[in-house]
CHARMM-style PDB file with segment names, atoms N, HN, CA, C and O in Angstrom:
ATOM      1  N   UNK     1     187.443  81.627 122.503  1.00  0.00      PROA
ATOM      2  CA  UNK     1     187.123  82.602 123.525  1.00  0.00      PROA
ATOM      3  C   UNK     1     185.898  82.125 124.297  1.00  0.00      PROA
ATOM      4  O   UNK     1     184.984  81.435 123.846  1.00  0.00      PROA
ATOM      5  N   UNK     2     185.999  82.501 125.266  1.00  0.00      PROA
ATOM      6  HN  UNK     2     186.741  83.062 125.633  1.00  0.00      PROA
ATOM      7  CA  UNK     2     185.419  82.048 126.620  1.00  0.00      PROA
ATOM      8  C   UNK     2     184.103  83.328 126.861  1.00  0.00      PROA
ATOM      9  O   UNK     2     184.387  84.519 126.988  1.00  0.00      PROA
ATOM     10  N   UNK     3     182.687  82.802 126.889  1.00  0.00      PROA
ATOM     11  HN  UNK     3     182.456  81.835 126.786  1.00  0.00      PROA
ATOM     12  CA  UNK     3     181.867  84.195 126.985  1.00  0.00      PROA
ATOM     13  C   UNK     3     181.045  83.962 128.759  1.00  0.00      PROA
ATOM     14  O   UNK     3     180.750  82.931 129.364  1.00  0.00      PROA
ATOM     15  N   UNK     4     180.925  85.148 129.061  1.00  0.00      PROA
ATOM     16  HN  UNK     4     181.165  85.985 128.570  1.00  0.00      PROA
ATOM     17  CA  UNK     4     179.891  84.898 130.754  1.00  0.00      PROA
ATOM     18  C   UNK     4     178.622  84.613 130.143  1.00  0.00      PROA
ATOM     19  O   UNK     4     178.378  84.665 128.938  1.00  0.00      PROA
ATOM     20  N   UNK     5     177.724  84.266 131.205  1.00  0.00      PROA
ATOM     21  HN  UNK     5     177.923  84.225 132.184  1.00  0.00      PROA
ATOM     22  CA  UNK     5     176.134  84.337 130.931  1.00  0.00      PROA
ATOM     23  C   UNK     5     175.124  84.894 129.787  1.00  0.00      PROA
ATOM     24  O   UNK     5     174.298  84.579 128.930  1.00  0.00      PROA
ATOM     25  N   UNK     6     176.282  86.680 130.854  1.00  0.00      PROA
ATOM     26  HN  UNK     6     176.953  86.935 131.550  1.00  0.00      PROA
ATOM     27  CA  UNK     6     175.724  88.342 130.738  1.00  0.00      PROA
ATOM     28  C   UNK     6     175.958  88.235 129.157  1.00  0.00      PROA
ATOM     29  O   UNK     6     175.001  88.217 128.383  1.00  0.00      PROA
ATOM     30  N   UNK     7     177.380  88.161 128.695  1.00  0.00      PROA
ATOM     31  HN  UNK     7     178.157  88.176 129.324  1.00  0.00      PROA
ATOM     32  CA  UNK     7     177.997  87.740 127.889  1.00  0.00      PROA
ATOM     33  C   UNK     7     176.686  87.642 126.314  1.00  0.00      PROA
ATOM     34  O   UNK     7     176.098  88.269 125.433  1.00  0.00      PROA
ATOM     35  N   UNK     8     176.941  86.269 126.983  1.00  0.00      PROA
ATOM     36  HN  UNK     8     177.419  85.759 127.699  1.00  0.00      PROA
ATOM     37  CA  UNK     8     175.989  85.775 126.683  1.00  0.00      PROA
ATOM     38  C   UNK     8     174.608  85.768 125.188  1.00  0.00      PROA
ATOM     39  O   UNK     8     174.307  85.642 124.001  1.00  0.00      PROA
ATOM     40  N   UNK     9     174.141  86.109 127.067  1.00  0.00      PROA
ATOM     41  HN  UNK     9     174.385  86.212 128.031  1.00  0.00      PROA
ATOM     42  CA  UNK     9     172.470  86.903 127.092  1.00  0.00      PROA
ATOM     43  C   UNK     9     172.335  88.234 126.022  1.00  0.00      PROA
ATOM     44  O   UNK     9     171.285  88.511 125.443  1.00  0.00      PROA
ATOM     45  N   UNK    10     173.281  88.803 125.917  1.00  0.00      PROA
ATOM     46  HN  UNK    10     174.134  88.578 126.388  1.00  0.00      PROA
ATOM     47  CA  UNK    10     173.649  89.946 125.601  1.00  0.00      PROA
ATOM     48  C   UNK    10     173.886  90.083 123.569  1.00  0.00      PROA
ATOM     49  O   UNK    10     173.649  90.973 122.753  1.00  0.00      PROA
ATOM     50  N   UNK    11     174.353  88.936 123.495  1.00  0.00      PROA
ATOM     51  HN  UNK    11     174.546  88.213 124.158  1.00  0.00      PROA
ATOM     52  CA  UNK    11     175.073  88.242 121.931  1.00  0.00      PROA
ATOM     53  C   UNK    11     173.655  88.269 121.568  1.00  0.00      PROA
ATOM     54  O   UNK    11     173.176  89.012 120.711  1.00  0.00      PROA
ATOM     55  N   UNK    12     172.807  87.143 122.496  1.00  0.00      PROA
ATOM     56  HN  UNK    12     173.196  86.540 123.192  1.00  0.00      PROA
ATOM     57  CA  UNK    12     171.972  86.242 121.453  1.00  0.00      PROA
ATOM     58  C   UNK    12     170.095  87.087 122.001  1.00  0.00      PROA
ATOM     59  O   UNK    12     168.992  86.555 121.872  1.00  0.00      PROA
ATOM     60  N   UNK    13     170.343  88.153 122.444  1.00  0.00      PROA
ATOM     61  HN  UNK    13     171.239  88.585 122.548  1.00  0.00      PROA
ATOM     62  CA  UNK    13     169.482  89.290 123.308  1.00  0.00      PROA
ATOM     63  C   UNK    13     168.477  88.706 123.721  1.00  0.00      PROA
ATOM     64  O   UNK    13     167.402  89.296 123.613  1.00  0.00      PROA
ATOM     65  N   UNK    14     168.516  87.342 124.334  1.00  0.00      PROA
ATOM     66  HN  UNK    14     169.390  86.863 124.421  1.00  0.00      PROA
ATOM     67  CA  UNK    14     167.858  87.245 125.307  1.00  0.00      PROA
ATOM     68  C   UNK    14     168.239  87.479 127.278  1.00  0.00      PROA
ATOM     69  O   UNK    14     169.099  88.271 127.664  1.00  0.00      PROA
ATOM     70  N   UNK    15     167.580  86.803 128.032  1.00  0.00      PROA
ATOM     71  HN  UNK    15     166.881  86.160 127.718  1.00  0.00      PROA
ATOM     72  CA  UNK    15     167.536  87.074 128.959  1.00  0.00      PROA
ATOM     73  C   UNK    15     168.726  86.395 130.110  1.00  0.00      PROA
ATOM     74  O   UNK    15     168.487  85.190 130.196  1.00  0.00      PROA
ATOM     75  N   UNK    16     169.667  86.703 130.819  1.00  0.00      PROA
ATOM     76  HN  UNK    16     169.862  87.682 130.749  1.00  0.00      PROA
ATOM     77  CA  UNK    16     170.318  85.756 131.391  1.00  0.00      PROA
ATOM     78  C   UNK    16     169.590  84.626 132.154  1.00  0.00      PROA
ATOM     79  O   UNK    16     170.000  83.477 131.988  1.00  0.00      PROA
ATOM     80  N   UNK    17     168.565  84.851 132.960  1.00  0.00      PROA
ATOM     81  HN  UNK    17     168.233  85.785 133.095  1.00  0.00      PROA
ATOM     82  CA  UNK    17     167.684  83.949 133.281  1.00  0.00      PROA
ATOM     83  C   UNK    17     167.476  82.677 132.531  1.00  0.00      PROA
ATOM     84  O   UNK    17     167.520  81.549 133.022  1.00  0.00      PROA
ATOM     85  N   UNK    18     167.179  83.074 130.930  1.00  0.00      PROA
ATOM     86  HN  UNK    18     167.143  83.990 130.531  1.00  0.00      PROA
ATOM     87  CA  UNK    18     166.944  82.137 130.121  1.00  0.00      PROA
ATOM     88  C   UNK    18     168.024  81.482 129.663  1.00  0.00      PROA
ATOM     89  O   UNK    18     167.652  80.338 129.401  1.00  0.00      PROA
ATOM     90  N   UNK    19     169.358  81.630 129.392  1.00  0.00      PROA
ATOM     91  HN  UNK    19     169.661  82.559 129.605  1.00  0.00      PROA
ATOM     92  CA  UNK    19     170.666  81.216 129.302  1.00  0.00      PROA
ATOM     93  C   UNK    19     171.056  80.399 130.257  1.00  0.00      PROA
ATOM     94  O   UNK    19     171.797  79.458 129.972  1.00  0.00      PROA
ATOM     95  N   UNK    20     170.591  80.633 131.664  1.00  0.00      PROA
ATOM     96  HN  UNK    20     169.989  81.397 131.895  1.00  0.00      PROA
ATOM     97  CA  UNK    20     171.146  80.093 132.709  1.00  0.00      PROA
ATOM     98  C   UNK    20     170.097  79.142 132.840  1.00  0.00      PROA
ATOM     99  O   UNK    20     170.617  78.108 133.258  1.00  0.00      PROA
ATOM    100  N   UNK    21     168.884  78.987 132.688  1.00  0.00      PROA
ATOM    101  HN  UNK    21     168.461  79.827 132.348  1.00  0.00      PROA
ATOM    102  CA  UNK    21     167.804  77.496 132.415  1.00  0.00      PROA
ATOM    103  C   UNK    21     168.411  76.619 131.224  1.00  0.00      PROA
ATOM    104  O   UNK    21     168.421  75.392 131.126  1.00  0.00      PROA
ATOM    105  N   UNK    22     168.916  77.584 130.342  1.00  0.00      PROA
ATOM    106  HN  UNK    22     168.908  78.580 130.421  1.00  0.00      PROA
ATOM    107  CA  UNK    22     169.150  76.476 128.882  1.00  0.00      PROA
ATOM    108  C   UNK    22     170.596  75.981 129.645  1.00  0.00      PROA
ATOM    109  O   UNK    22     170.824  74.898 129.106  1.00  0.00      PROA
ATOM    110  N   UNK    23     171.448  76.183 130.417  1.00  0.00      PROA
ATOM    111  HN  UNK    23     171.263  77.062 130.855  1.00  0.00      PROA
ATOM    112  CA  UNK    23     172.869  75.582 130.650  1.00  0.00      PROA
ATOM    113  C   UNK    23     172.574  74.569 131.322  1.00  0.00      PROA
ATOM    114  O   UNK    23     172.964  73.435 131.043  1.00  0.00      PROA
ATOM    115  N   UNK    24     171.530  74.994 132.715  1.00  0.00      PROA
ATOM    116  HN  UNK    24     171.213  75.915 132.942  1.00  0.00      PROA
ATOM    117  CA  UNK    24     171.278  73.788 133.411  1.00  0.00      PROA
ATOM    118  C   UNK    24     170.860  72.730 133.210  1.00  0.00      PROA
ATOM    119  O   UNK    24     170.992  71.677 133.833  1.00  0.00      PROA
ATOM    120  N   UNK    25     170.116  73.088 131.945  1.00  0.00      PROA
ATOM    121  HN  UNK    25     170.010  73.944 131.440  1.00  0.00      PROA
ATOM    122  CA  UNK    25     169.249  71.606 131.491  1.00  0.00      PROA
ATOM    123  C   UNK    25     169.980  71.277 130.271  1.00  0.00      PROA
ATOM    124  O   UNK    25     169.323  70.578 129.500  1.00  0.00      PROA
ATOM    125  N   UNK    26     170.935  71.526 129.953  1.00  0.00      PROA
ATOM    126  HN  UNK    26     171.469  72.095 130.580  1.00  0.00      PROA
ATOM    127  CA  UNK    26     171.675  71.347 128.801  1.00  0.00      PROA
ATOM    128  C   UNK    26     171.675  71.536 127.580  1.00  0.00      PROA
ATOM    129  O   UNK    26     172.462  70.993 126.805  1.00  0.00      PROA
ATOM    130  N   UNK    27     170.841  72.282 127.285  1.00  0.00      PROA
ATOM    131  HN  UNK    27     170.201  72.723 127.915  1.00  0.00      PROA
ATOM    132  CA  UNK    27     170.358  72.642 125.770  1.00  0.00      PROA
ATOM    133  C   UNK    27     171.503  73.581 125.190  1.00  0.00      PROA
ATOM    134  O   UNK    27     171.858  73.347 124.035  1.00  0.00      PROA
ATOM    135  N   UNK    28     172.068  74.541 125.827  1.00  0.00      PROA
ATOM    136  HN  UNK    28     171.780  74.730 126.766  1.00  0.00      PROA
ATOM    137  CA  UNK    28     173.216  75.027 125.760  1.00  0.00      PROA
ATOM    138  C   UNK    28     174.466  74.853 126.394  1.00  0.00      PROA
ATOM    139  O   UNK    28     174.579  75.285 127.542  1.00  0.00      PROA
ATOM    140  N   UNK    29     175.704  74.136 125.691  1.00  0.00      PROA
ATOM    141  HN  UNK    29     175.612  73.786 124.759  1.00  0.00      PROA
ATOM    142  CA  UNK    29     177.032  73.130 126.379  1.00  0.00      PROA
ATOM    143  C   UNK    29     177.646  74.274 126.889  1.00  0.00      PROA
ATOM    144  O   UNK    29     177.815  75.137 126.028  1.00  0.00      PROA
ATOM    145  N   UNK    30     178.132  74.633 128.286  1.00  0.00      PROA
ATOM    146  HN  UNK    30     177.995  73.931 128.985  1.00  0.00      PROA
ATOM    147  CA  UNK    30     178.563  75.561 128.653  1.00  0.00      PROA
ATOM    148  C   UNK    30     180.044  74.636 129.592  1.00  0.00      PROA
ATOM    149  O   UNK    30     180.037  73.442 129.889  1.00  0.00      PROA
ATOM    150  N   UNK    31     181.098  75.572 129.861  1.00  0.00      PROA
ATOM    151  HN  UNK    31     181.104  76.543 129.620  1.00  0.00      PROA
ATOM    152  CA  UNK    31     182.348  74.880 130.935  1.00  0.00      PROA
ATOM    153  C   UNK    31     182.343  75.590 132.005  1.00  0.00      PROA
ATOM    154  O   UNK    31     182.401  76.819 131.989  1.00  0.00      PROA
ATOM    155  N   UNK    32     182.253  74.694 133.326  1.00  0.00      PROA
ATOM    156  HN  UNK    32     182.205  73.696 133.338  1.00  0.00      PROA
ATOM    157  CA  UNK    32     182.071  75.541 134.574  1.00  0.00      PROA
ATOM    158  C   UNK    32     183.916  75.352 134.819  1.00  0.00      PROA
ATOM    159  O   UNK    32     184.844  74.687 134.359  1.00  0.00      PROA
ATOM    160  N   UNK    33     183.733  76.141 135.581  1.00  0.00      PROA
ATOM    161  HN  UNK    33     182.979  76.682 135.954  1.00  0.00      PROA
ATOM    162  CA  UNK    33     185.199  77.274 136.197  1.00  0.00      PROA
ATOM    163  C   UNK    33     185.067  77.331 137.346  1.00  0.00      PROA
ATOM    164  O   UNK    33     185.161  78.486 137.762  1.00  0.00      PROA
ATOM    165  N   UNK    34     184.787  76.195 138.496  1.00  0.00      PROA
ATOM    166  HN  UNK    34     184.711  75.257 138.158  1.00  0.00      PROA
ATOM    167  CA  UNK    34     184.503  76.468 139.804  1.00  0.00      PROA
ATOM    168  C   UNK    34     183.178  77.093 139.878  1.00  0.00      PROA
ATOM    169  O   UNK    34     182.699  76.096 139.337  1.00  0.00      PROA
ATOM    170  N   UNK    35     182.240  77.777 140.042  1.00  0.00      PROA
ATOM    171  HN  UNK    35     182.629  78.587 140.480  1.00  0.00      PROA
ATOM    172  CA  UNK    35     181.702  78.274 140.491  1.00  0.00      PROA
ATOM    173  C   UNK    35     180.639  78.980 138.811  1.00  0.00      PROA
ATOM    174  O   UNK    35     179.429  78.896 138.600  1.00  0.00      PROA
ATOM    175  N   UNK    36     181.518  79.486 138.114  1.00  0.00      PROA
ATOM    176  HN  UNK    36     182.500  79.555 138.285  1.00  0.00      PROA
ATOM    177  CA  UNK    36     181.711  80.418 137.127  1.00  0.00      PROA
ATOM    178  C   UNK    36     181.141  79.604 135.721  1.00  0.00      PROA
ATOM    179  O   UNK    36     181.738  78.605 135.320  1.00  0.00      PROA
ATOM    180  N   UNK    37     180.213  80.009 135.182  1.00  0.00      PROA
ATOM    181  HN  UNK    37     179.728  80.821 135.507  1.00  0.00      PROA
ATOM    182  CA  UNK    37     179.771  79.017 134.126  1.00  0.00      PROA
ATOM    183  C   UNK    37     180.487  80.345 132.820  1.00  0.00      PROA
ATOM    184  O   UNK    37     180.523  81.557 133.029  1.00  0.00      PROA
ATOM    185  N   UNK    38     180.947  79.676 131.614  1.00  0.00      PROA
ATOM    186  HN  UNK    38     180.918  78.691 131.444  1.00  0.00      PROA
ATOM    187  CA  UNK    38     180.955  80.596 130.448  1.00  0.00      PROA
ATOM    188  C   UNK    38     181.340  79.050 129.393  1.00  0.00      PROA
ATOM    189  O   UNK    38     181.826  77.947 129.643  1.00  0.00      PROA
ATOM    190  N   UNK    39     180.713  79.863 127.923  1.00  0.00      PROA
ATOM    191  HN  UNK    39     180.319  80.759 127.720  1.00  0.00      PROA
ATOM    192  CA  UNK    39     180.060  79.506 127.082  1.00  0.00      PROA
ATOM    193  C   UNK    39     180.962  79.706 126.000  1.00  0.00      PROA
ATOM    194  O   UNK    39     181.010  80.921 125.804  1.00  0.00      PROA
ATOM    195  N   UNK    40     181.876  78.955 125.013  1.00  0.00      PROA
ATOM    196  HN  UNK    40     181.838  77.969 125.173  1.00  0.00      PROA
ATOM    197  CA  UNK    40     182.467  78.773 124.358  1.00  0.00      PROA
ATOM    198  C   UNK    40     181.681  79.612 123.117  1.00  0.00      PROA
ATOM    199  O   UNK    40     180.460  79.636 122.968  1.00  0.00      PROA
ATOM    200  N   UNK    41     182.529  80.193 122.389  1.00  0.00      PROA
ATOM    201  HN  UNK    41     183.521  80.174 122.510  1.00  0.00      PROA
ATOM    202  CA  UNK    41     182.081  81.335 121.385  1.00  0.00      PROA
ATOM    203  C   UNK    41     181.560  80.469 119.690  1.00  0.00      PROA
ATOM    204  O   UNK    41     181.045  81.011 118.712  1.00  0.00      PROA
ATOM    205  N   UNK    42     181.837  79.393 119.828  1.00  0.00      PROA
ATOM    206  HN  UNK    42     182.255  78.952 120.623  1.00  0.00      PROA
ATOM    207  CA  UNK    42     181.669  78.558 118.590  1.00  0.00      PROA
ATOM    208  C   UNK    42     180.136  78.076 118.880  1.00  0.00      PROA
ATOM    209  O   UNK    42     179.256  77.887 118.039  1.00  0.00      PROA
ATOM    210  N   UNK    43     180.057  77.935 120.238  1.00  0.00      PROA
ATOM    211  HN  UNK    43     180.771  78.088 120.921  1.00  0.00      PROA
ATOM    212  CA  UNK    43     178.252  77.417 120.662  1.00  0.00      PROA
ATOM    213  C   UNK    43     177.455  78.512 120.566  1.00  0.00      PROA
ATOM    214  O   UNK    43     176.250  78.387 120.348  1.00  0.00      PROA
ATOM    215  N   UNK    44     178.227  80.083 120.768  1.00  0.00      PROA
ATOM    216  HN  UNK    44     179.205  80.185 120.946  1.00  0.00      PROA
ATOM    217  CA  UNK    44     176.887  81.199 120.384  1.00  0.00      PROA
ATOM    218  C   UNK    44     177.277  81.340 118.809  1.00  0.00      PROA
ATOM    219  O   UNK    44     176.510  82.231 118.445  1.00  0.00      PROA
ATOM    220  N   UNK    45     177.929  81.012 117.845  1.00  0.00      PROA
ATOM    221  HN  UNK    45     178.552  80.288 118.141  1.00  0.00      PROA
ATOM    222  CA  UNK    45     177.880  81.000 116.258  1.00  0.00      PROA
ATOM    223  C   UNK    45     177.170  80.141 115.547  1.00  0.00      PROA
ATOM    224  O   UNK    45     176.583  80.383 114.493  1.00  0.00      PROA
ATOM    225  N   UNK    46     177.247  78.650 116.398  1.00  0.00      PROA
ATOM    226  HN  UNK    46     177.724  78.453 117.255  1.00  0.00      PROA
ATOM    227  CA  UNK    46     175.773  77.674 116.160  1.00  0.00      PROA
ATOM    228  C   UNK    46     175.091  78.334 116.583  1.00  0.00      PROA
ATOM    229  O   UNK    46     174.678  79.165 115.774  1.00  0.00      PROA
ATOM    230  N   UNK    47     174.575  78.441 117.878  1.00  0.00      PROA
ATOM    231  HN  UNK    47     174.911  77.767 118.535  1.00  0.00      PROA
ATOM    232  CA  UNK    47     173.497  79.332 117.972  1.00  0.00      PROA
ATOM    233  C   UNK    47     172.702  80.362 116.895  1.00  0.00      PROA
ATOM    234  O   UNK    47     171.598  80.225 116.368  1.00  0.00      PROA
ATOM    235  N   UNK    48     173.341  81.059 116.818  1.00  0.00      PROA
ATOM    236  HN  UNK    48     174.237  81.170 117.246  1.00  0.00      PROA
ATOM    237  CA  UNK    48     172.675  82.565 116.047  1.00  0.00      PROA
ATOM    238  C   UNK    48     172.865  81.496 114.392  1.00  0.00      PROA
ATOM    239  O   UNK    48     171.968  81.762 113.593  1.00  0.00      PROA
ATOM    240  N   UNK    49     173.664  80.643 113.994  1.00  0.00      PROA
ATOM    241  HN  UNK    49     174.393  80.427 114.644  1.00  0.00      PROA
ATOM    242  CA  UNK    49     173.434  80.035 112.608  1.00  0.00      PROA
ATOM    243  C   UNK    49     172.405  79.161 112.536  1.00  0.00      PROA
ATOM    244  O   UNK    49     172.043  79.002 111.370  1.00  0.00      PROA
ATOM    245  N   UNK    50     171.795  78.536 113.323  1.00  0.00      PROA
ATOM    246  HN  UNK    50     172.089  78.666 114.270  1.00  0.00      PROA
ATOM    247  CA  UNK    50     171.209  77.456 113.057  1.00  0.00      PROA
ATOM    248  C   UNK    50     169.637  78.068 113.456  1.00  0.00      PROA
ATOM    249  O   UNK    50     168.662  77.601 112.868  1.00  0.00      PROA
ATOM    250  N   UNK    51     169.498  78.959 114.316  1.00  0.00      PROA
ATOM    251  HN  UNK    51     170.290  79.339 114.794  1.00  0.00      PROA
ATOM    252  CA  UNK    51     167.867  79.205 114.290  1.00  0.00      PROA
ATOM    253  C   UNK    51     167.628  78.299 115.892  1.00  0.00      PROA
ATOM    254  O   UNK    51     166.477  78.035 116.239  1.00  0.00      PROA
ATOM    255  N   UNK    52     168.581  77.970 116.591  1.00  0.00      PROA
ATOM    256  HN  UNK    52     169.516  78.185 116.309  1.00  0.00      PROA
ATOM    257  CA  UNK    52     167.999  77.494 117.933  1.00  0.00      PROA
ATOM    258  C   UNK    52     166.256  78.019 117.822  1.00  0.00      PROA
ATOM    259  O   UNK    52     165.820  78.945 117.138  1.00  0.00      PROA
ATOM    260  N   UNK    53     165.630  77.266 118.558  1.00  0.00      PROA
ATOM    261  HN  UNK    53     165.984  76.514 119.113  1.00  0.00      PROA
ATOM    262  CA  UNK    53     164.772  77.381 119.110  1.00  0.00      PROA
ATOM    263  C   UNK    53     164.579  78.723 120.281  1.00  0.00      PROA
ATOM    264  O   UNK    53     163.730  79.604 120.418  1.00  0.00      PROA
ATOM    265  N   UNK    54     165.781  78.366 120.976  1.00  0.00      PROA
ATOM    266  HN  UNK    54     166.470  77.651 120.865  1.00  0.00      PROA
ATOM    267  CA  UNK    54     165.737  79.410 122.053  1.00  0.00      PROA
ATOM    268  C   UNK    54     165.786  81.246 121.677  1.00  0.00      PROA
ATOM    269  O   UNK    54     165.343  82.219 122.288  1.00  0.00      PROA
ATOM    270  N   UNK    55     166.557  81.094 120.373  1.00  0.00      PROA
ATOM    271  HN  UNK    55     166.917  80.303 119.877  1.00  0.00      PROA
ATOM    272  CA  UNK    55     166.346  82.615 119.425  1.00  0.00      PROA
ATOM    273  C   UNK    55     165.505  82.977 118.692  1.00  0.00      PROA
ATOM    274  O   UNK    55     165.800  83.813 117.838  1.00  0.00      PROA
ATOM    275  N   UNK    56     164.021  82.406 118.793  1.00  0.00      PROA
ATOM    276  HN  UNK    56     163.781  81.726 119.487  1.00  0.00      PROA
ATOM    277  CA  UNK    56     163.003  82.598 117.877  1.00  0.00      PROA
ATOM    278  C   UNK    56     161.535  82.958 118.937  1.00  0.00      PROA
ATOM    279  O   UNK    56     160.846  82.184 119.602  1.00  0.00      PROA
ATOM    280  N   UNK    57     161.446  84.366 118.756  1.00  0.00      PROA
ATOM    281  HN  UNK    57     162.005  84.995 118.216  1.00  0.00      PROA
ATOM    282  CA  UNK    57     160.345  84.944 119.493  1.00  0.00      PROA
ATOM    283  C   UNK    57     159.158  84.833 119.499  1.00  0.00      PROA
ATOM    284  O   UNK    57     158.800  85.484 118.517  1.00  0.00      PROA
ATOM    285  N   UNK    58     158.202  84.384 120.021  1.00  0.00      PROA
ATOM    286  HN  UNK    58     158.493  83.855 120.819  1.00  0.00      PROA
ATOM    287  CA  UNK    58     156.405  84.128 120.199  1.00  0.00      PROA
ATOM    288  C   UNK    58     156.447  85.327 119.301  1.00  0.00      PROA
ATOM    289  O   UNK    58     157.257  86.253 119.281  1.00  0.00      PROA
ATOM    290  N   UNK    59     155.739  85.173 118.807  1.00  0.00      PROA
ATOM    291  HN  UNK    59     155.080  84.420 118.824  1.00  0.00      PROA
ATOM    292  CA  UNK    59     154.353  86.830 118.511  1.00  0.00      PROA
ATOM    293  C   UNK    59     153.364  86.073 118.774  1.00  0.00      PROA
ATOM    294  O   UNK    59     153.154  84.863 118.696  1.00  0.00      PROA
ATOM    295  N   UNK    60     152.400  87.573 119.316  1.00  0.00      PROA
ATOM    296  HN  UNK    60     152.571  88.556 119.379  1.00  0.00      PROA
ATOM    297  CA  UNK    60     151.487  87.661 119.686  1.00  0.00      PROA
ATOM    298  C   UNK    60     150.607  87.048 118.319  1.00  0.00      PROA
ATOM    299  O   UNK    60     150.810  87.015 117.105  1.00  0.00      PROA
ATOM    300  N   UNK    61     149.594  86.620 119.177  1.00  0.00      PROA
ATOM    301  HN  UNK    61     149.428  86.647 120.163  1.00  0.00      PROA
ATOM    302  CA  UNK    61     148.570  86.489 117.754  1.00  0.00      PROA
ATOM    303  C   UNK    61     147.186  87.187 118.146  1.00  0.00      PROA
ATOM    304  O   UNK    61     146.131  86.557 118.072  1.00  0.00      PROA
ATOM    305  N   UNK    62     147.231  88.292 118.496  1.00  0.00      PROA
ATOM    306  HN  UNK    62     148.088  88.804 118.556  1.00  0.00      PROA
ATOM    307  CA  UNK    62     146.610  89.754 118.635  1.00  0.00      PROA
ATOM    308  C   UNK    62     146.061  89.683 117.554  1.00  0.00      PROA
ATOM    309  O   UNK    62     144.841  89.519 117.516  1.00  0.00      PROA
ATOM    310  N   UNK    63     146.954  89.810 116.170  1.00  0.00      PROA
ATOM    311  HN  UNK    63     147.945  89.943 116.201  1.00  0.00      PROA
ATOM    312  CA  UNK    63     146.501  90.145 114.933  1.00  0.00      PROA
ATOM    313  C   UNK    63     145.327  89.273 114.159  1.00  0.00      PROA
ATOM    314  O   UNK    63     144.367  89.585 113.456  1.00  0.00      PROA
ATOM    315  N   UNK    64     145.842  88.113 114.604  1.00  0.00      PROA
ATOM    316  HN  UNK    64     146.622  87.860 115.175  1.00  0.00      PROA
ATOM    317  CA  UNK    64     145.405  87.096 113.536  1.00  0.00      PROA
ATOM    318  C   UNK    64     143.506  86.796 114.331  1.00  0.00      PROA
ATOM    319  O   UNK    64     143.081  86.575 115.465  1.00  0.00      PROA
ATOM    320  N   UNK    65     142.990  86.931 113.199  1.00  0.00      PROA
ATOM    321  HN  UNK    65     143.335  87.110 112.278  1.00  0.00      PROA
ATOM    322  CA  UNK    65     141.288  86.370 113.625  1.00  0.00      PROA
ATOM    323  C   UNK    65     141.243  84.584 113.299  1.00  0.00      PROA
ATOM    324  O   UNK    65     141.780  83.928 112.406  1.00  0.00      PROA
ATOM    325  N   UNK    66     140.253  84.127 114.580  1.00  0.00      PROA
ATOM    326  HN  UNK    66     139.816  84.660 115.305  1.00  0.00      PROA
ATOM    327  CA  UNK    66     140.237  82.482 114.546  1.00  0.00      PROA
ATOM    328  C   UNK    66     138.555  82.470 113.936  1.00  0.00      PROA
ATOM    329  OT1 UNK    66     137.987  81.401 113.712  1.00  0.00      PROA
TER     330      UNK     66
END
């Protein structure tokens, strides 16, 4: 199965913005469709299995004293 951007963005809850930087630069293998980019459903199951980089959130370091 074939996913959009929104798709996406939506699976792995980040931002389409950020989906659509990771396609262009290739970090995420996506198949264009004319015009139409979508993202093979086995690349968002690596994804969310492996700990991409791109699914792992800053925290703040508010908390922490230097």
């Amino acid at each position: 199965m074939l996913h959009t951007v929104e798709e996406a963005a939506q699976r792995l809850r980040l931002s389409p913005h950020t989906i659509r930087a990771a396609v262009r630069i290739g970090t995420i293998p996506s198949v264009r469709l004319g015009r139409r980019v979508r993202i093979a459903d086995e690349t968002l199951l690596a994804l969310e299995r492996c700990g991409h980089p791109l699914l792992t959130r800053r925290t703040a370091d508010a908390g922490l004293e230097t």
